[in-house]
C-alpha positions as CSV (number, residue, x, y, z in Angstrom):
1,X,14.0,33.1,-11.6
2,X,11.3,31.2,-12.9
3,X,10.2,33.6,-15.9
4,X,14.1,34.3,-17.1
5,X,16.8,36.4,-15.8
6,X,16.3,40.3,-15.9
7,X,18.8,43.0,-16.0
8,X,20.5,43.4,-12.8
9,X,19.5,40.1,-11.4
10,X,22.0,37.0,-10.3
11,X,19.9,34.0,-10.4
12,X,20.4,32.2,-12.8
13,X,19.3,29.2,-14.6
14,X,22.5,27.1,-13.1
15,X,21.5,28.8,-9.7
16,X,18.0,27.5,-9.7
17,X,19.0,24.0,-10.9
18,X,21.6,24.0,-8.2
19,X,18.8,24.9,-5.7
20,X,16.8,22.2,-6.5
21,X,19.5,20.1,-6.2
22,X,20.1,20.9,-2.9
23,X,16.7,20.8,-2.0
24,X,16.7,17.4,-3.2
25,X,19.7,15.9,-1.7
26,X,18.7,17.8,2.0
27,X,14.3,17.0,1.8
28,X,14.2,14.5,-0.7
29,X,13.0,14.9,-4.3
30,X,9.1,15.4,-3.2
31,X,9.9,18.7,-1.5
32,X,7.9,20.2,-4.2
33,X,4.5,18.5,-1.9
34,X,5.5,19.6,0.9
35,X,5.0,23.7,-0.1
36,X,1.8,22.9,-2.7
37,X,0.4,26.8,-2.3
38,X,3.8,27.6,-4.0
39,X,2.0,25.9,-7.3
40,X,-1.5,27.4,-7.0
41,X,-3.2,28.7,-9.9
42,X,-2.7,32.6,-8.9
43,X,0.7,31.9,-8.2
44,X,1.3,31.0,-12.2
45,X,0.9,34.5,-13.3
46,X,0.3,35.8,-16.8
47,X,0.5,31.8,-17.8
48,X,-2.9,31.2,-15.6
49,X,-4.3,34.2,-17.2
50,X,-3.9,33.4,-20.3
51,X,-4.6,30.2,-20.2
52,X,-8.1,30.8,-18.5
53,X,-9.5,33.8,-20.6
54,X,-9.4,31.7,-23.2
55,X,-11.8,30.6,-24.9
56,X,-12.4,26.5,-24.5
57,X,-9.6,24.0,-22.8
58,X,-8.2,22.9,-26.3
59,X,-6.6,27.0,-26.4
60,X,-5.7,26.9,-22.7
61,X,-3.7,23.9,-23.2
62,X,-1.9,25.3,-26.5
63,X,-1.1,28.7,-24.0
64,X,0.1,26.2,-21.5
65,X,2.6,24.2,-24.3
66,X,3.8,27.5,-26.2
67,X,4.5,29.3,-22.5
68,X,5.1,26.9,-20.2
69,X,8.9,27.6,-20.8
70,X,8.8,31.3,-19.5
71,X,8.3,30.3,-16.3
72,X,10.2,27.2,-16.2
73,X,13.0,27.7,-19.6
74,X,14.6,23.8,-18.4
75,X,11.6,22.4,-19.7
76,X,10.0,21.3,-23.0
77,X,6.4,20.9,-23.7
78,X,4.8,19.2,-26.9
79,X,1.3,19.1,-27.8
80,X,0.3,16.1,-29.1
81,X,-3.7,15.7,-30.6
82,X,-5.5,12.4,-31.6
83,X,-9.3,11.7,-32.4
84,X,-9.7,11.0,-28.7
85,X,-7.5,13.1,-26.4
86,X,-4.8,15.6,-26.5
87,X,-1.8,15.0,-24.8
88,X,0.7,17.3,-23.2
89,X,4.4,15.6,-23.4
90,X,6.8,17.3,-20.9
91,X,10.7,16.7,-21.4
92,X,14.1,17.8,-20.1
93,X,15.3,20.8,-22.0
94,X,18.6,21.0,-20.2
95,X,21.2,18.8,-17.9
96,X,19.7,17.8,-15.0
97,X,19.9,15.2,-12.6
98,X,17.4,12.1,-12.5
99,X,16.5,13.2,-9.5
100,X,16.0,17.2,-10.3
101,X,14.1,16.1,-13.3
102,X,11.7,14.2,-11.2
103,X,11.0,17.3,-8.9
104,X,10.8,19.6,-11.6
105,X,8.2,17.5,-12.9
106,X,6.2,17.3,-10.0
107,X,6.5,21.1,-9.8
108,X,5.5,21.3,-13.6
109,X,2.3,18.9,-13.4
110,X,1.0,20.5,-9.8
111,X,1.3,24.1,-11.5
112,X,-0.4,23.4,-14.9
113,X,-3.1,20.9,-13.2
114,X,-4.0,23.8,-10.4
115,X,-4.4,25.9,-13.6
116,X,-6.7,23.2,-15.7
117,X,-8.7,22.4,-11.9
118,X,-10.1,26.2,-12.0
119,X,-10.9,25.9,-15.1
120,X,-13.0,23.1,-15.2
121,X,-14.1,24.1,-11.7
122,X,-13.1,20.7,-9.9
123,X,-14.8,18.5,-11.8
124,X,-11.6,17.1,-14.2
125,X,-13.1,13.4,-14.4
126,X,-11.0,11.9,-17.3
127,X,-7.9,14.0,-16.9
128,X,-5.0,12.4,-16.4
129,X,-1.4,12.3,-15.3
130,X,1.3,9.9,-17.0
131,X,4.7,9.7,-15.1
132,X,7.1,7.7,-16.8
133,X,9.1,6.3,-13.3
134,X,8.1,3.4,-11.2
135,X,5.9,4.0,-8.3
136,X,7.4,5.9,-5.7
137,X,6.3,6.1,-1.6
138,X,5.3,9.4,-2.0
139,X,2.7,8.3,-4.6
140,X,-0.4,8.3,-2.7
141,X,0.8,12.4,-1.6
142,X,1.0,13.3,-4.8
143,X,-2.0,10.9,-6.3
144,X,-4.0,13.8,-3.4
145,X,-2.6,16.8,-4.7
146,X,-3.4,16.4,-8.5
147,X,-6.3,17.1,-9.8
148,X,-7.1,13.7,-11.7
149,X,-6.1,10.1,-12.3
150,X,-2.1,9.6,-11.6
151,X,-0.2,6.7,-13.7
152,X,3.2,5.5,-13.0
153,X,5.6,3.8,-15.1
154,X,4.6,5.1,-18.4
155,X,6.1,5.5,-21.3
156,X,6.0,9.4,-21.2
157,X,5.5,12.1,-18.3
158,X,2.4,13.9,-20.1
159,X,-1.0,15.1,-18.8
160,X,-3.8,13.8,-21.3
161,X,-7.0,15.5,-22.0
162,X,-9.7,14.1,-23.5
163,X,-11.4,15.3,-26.1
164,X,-14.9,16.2,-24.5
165,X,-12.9,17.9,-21.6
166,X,-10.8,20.0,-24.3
167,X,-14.0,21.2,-26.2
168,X,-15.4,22.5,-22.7
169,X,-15.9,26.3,-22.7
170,X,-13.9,28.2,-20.1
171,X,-16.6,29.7,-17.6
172,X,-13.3,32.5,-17.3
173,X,-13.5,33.3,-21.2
174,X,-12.2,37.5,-21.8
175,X,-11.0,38.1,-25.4
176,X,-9.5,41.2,-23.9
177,X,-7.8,40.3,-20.7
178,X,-6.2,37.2,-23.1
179,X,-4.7,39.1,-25.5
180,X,-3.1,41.1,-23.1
181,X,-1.8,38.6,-21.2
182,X,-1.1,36.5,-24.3
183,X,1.5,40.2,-25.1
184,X,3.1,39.7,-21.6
185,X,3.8,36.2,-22.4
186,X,5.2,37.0,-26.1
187,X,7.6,39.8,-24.4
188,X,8.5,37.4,-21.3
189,X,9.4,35.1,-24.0
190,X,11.5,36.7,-26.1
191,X,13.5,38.2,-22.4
192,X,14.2,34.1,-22.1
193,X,14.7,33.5,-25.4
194,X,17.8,35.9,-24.8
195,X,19.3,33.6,-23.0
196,X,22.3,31.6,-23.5
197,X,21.3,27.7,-22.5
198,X,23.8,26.2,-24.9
199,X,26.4,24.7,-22.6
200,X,23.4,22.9,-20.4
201,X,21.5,21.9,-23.8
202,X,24.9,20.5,-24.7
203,X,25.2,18.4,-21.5
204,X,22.1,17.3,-22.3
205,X,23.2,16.2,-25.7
206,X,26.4,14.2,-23.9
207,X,24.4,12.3,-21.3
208,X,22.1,11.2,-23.6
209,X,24.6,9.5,-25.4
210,X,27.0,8.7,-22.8
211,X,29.3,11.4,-23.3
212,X,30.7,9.7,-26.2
213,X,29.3,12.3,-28.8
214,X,31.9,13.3,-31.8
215,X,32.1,17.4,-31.9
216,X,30.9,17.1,-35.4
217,X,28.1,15.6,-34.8
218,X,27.1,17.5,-31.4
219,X,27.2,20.4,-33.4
220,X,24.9,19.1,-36.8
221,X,22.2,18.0,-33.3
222,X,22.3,21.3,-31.9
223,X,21.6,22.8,-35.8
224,X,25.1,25.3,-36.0
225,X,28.8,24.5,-37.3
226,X,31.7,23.0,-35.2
227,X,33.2,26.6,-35.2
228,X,30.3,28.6,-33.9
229,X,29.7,25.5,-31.5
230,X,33.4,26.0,-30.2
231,X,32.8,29.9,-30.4
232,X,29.9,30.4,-28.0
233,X,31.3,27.7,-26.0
234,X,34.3,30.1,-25.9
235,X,32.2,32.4,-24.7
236,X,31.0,31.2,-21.6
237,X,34.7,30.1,-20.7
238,X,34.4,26.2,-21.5
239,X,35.6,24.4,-24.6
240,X,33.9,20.9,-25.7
241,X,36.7,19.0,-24.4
């Protein structure tokens, strides 16, 4: 479920979101803490690979933004470089709760910080880990399980990197074992690029602006014509009423 529906398979993206919903409303929205091995490095796959065969942290993060959706396509990752530190900006790409987005964060920042902790061996003095919600009473749980400083209440969930950490060479460095995991990646891609995330982008779109959203203009911000909107929408049964 995580890397994309394949033939013959019934989990979907909805199916997943609904799970965590229900995970959320029966354990609460830190059930991602309570099963941390879940988001160990080896469990990430051809992601943790990648991302340590190559060559220095600055390349491993860039794996992490451009993949990071093939194992979780509801989320959007931006990479975002200054003189002094490079930061990782994680976003909603779908409808999701408040509450779903907060636990799929947590899942998000555990997995890629497992990843980034092998890299630099344990010692990730200066990384950090912005979550933009107040301080919850889990905090000091998952303060433990990440592998660096943990900020609440910021203006942006993102993972910064500074710039000495991000010009460290990985000790896992293999030109060959990255570009064949870098292939997997591309092909995983493409398999979720396949799919059809319109009508949960488009929720997206309406909560955002409180469902009062002109067809019109839903379809100029999701870059296609009212008619193809209402045409794909077709599709999937639903109309944009």
């Amino acid at each position: 479920c995580a890397e994309g529906p394949r033939e013959g398979e019934i989990f979907t993206l909805e199916s997943s979101l609904a799970l965590v919903e229900n995970l959320c409303r029966e354990i609460g929205e830190e059930w991602p803490l309570r099963v941390l091995p879940t988001w160990s490095s080896p469990m990430q796959g051809a992601l943790e690979v990648a991302a340590r065969s190559a060559p220095d942290v600055g390349e491993s993060l860039e794996i992490i933004t451009r993949f990071a959706h093939v194992r979780a396509p509801c989320l959007v990752l931006r990479s975002k470089k200054t003189e002094f530190h490079r930061d990782v900006v994680l976003s909603p790409g779908v409808a999701m709760s408040p509450v779903a987005w907060r636990s799929r964060l947590m899942v998000a920042m555990l997995s890629i910080g497992s990843i980034l902790a092998e890299i630099f061996q344990g010692d990730t003095r200066g990384l950090r880990f912005d979550i933009a919600w107040p301080t919850p009473d889990y905090a000091e749980k998952l303060r433990s399980a990440l592998p660096g400083e943990v900020t609440f209440s910021s203006r942006a969930s993102a993972i910064i990197v500074p710039a000495e950490l991000c010009a460290r060479r990985s000790p896992f460095a293999d030109h060959d074992l990255l570009a064949c995991s870098v292939a997997e990646l591309e092909t995983a891609a493409k398999r979720v690029a396949g799919v059809d995330l319109l009508p949960l982008r488009l929720k997206l779109l309406l909560y955002s602006h409180n469902e009062r959203l002109p067809v019109a203009q839903a379809a100029r911000l999701l870059g296609m014509a009212r008619r193809t909107l209402a045409r794909r929408l077709a599709e999937h049964g639903v109309s944009y009423r």
